[in-house]
N, C-alpha and C positions, 0 to 999 in steps of 0.2 A: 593495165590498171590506171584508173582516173588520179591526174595528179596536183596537188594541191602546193606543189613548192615554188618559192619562187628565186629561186638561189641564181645569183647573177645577175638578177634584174635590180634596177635602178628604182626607186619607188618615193615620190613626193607626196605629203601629206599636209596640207593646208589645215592650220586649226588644231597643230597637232599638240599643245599643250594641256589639254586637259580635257577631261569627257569622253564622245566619243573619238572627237580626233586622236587622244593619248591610244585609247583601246588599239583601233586599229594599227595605230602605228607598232605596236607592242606585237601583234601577232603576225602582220607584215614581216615584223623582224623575226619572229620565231620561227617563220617558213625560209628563211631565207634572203631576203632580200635587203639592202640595203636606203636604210630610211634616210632621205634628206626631211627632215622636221622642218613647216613652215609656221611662224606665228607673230604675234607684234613684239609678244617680249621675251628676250633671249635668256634671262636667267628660266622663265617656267620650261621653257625647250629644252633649256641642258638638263634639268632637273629628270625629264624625259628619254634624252641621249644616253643618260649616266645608266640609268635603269635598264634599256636596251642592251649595252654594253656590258653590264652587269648578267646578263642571260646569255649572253655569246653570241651577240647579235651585233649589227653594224649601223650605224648612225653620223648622221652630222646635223648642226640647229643654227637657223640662218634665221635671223626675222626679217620680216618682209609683213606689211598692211597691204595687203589683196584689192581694197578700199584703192588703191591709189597708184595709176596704171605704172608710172615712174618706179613705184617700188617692184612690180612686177617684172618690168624689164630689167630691170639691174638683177635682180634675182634668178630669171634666165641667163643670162648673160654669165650669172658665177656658175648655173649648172654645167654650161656650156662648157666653160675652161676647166673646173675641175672634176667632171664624168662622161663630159663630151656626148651623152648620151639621155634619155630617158625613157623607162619604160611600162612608167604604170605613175597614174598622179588622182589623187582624190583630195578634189575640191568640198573640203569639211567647212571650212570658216565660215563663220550666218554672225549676222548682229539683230539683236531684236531690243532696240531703244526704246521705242514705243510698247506700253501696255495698253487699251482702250481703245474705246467707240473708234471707228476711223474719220468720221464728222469732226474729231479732238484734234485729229494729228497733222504736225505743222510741218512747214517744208525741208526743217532740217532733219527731222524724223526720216523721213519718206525718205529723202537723197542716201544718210548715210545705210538705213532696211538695202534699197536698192543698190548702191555702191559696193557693197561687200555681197550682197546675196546674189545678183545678176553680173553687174557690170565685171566682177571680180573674176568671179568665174565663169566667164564669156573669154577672156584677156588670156586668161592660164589657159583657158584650153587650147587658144589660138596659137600662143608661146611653145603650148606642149605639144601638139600637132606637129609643130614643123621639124620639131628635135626627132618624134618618132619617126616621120615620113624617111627619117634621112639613115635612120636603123632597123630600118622593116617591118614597124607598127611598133602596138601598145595598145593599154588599157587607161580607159579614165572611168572614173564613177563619180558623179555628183550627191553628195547627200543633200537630198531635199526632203519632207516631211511628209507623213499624213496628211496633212495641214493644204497639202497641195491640191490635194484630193477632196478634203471637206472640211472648209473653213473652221479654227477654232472659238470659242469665246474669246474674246478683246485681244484678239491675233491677226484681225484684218490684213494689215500692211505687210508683215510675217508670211502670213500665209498667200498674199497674192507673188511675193516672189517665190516661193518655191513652187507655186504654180509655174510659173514664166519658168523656172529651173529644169522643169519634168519637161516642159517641152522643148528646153532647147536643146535637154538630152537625147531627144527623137529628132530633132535637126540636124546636131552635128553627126548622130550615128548615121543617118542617110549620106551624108558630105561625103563624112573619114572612110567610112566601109570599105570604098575600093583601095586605100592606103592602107588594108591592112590596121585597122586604128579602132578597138571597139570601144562603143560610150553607153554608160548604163548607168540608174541611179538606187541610189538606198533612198525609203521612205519609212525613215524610223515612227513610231508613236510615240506616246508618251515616256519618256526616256531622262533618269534621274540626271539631270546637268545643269549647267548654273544657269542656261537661258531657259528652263523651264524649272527654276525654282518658285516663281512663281505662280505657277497652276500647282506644285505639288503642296506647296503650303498655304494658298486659299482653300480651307475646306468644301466651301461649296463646289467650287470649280473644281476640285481634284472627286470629291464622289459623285457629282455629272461624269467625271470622264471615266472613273474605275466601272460605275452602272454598264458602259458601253463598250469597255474592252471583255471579251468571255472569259481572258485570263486570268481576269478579276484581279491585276497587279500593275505599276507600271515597270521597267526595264532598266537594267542597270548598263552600263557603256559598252561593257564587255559583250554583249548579245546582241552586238551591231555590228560587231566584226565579223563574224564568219561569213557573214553574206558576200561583205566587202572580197574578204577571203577568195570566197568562190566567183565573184564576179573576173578579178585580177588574175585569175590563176586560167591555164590550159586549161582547166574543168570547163570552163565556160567558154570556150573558144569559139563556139557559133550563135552566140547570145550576144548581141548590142539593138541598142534603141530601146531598150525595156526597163521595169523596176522592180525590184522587191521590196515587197510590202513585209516590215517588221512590227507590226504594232499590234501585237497580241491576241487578233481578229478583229480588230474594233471594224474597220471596214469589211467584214466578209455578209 
């Protein structure tokens, strides 16, 4: 039987305070594993721990800015001492500062878009790599977007990293393969969260986007997890370099 648990495994979750990252982290926990919660701010994290715990589930809430390579290593460095191990990490965190023309957008825009959307999770993978190499592999999945795929309305900068995200998921899964180490990503759609509060509540832009999704809806947090689910779990064991597409068919 195909199994979907993941009990015993160690499991990090970037972003994990609210939206999709909370989702996943939620159901991460319901299968089993133990969620290290990563996020800037530690009260929303525990908020998230408490609730896991609440379900019979296993948690800890560490903040750490992904943005900023020093908070990265010090964050390794606590997984290090206190699990000694890791075995599955989904890099969630995305910052989208900038709304508009990309001809508008100015250099601190762009650094911090890229800082946290690229540079962040380039560092955790590198950090998380070495910890699984040394326990016989692991899973990572990058959530990157639709967006990566086809550009959104006044989402340029947005969307050119999670371009650069999708393929460095096809990068590092070539590297990691023979360690045992698979890398895969989610590319959510249109998906109720506070970094796309603003397409849901522009009317124009939100009925351009529902015309093109078939499901004629956009998606709530929780219908972004199972993918992740099934990416992280032995279900997937011979699946890396690839993505799933969640976004209601818009792109089919």
């Amino acid at each position: 039987m195909v199994s979907f648990r993941l009990d015993g495994k160690i499991a990090l979750i970037t972003g994990a305070s609210r939206g999709i990252g909370e989702a996943i982290s939620l159901t991460l926990a319901d299968y089993g594993a133990h969620c290290i919660l990563v996020s800037r701010k530690i009260n929303a994290l525990q908020e998230v721990a408490d609730k896991i715990k609440e379900r019979g589930g296993k948690s800890e809430a560490i903040a750490c800015n992904v943005g900023y390579l020093e908070q990265i290593q010090a964050l390794f460095k606590e997984v290090r001492h206190r699990f000694g191990r890791l075995d599955i990490l989904v890099n969630n965190a995305a910052a989208n500062p900038y709304f508009g023309d990309m001809i508008g957008v100015d250099e601190g825009a762009w650094e911090k878009t890229n800082d946290v959307n690229l540079k962040g999770p380039f560092f955790m993978i590198q950090h998380a790599a070495r910890l699984m190499r040394e326990s016989g592999g692991g899973s990572i999945v990058n959530v990157a977007s639709v967006g990566g795929l086809s550009p959104g309305i006044m989402q340029g900068i947005y969307d050119i990293t999670k371009a650069g995200l999708i393929h460095m998921t096809k990068a590092f899964a070539k590297e990691l393969g023979s360690k045992n180490i698979r890398v895969n990503a989610l590319l959510p759609g249109l998906t109720e969260t506070k970094l796309s509060r603003v397409l849901i509540e522009t009317k124009e832009i939100y009925d351009y986007a529902i015309q093109r999704i078939p499901l004629g809806r956009h998606a709530q947090p929780s219908e972004m997890a199972g993918a992740v689910l099934y990416l992280v779990s032995d279900a997937a064991s011979f699946t890396t370099g690839t993505f799933i597409l969640c976004d209601g068919g818009m792109i089919a």
